[in-house]
C-alpha positions as CSV (number, residue, x, y, z in Angstrom):
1,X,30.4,17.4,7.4
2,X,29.4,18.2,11.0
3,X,29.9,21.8,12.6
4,X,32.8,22.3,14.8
5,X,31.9,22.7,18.6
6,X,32.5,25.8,19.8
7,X,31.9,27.6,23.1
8,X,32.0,31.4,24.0
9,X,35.7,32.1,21.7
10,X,37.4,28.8,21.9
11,X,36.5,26.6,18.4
12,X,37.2,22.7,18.5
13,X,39.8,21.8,15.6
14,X,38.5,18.3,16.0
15,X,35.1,17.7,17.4
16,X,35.6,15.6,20.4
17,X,35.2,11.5,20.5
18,X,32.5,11.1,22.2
19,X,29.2,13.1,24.2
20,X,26.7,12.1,26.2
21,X,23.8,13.9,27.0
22,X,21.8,13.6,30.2
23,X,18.2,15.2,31.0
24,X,16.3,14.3,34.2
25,X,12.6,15.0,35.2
26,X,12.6,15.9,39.0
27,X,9.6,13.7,40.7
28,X,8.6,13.9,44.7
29,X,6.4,10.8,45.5
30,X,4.1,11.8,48.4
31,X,3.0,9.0,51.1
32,X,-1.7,9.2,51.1
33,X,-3.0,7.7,54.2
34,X,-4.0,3.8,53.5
35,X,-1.4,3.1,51.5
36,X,-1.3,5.4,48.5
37,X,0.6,7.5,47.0
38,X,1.1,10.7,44.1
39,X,4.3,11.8,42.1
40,X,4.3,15.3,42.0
41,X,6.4,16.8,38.6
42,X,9.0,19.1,40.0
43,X,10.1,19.8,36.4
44,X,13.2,19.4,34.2
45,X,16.8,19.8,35.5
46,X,19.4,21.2,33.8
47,X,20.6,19.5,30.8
48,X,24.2,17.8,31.0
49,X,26.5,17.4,28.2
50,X,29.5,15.4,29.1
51,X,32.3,14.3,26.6
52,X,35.9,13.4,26.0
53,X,38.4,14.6,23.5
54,X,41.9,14.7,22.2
55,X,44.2,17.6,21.2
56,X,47.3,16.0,19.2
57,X,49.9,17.0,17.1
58,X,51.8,20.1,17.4
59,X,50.5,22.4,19.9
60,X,48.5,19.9,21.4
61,X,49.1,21.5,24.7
62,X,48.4,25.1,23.7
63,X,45.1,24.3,22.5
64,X,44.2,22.3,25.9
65,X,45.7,25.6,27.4
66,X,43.6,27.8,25.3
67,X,40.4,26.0,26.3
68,X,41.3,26.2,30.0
69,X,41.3,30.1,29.7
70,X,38.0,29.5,28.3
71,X,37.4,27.6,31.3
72,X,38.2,30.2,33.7
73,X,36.4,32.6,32.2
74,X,32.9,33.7,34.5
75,X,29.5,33.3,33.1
76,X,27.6,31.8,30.4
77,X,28.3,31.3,26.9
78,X,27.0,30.1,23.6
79,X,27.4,26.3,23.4
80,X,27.0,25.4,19.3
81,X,27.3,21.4,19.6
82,X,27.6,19.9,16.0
83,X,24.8,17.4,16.3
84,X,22.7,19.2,19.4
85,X,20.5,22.6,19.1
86,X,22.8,25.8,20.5
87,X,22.4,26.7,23.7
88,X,23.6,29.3,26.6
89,X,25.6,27.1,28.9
90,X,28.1,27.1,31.8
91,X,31.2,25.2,31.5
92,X,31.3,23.0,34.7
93,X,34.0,20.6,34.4
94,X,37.3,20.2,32.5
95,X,39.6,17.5,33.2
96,X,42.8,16.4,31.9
97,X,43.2,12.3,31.5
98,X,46.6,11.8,31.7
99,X,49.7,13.4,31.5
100,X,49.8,16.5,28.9
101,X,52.9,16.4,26.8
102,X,53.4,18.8,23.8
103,X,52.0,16.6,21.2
104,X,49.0,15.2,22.6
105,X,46.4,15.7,25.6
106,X,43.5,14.0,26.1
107,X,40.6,15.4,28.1
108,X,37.0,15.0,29.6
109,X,34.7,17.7,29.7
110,X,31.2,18.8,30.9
111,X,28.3,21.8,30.2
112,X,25.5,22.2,31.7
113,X,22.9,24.5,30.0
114,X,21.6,28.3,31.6
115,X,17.8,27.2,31.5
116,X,17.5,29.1,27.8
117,X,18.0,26.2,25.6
118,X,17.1,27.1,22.2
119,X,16.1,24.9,18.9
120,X,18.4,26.3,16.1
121,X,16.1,27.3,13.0
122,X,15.1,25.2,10.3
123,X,16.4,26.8,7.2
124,X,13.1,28.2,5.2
125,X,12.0,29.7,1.8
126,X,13.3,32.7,3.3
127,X,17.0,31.7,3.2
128,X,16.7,31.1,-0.5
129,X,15.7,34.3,-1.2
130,X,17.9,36.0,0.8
131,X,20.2,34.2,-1.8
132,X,18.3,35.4,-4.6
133,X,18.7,38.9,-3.4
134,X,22.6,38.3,-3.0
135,X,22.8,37.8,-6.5
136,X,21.3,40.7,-7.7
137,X,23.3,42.6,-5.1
138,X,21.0,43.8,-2.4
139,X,22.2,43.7,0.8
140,X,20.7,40.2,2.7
141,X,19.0,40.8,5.6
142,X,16.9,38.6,8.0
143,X,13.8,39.8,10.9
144,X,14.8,37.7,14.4
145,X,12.1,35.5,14.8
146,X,11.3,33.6,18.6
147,X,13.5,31.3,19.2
148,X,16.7,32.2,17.0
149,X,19.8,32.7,18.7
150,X,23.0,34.6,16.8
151,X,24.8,31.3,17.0
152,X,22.1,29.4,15.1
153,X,21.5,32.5,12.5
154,X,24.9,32.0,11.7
155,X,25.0,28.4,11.3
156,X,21.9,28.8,9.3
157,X,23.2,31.5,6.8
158,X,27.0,29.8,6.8
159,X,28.2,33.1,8.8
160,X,30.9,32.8,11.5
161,X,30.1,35.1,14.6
162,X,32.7,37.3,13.3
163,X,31.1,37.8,10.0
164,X,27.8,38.3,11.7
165,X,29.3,41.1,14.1
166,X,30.9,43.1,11.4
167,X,27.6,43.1,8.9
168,X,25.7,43.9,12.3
169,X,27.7,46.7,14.2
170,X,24.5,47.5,16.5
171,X,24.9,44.6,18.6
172,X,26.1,45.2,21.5
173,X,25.4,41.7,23.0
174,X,25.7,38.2,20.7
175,X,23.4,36.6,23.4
176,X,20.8,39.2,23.2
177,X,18.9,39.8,19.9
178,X,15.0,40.9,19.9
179,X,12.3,39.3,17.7
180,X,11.5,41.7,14.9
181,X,14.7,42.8,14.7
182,X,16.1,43.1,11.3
183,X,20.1,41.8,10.8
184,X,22.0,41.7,8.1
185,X,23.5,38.5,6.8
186,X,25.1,39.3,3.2
């Protein structure tokens, strides 16, 4: 079963039906006297992630109304995708389709990432025995490692960011965690 998408507070109820993702090298090509020519790599720009969905049933609206708060809201947020690594992003596009009524709404949507983009974790020999120690009733913990975000901890250890907030009162910030740190998971 794939994850739900979820961005900053608002959580899909059903994934949306389609994404496309877009990344693009920037290149300059530079005119050499007598006829040549060099590409010089400007580097990566930011990755797009473009979709469209549908709220429907009761409250159909409420939820597209929910997500437009979400919208409006300044900043960057964790983007958890349910088949593409978390990332910080900025929401940069939300478009309704058609006429809302109270039963259904469909939408188009677009992020674009904050230049951090993060590979979740793999989950190691270290998650199982953080299980092990569950069942013998130690507290679980886990040390940060580079790379980790809180969003992919949690995904990794089947927390929701709520879960992971109350076991870890010391964070102040969800998008800020330090390698070395320990956090606890269980």
């Amino acid at each position: 079963m794939l994850l739900a998408m979820q961005y900053k507070t608002f959580v899909w109820a059903n994934n949306p039906k389609s994404y496309t993702l877009s990344c693009e090298r920037l290149t300059a090509a530079h005119k050499i006297p007598l006829g040549d020519y060099c590409v010089q790599d400007l580097g990566r720009s930011c990755t797009v992630l473009r979709g469209e969905g549908e709220f429907f049933g009761a409250g159909a609206y409420t939820q597209f109304r929910r997500l437009l708060e979400v919208f409006r809201s300044p900043g960057a947020g964790m983007l958890r995708h349910p088949v593409w690594q978390c990332s910080r992003a900025y929401f940069t596009r939300l478009e309704l389709a058609q006429e809302p009524r109270e039963d259904y709404v469909a939408y188009s949507f677009e992020f674009c990432d904050a230049g951090e983009e993060q590979a979740a974790p793999e989950v190691t020999a270290e998650a199982s025995q953080t299980a092990d120690s569950a069942a013998s009733g130690k507290a679980r913990t886990v040390t940060v490692r580079t790379g980790d975000t809180l969003w992919a901890l949690c995904r990794t250890y089947h927390l929701t960011m709520r879960q992971m907030l109350a076991y870890n009162p010391q964070i102040r910030d969800p998008d800020l965690i330090r390698v070395g740190e320990e956090l606890r998971i269980g």
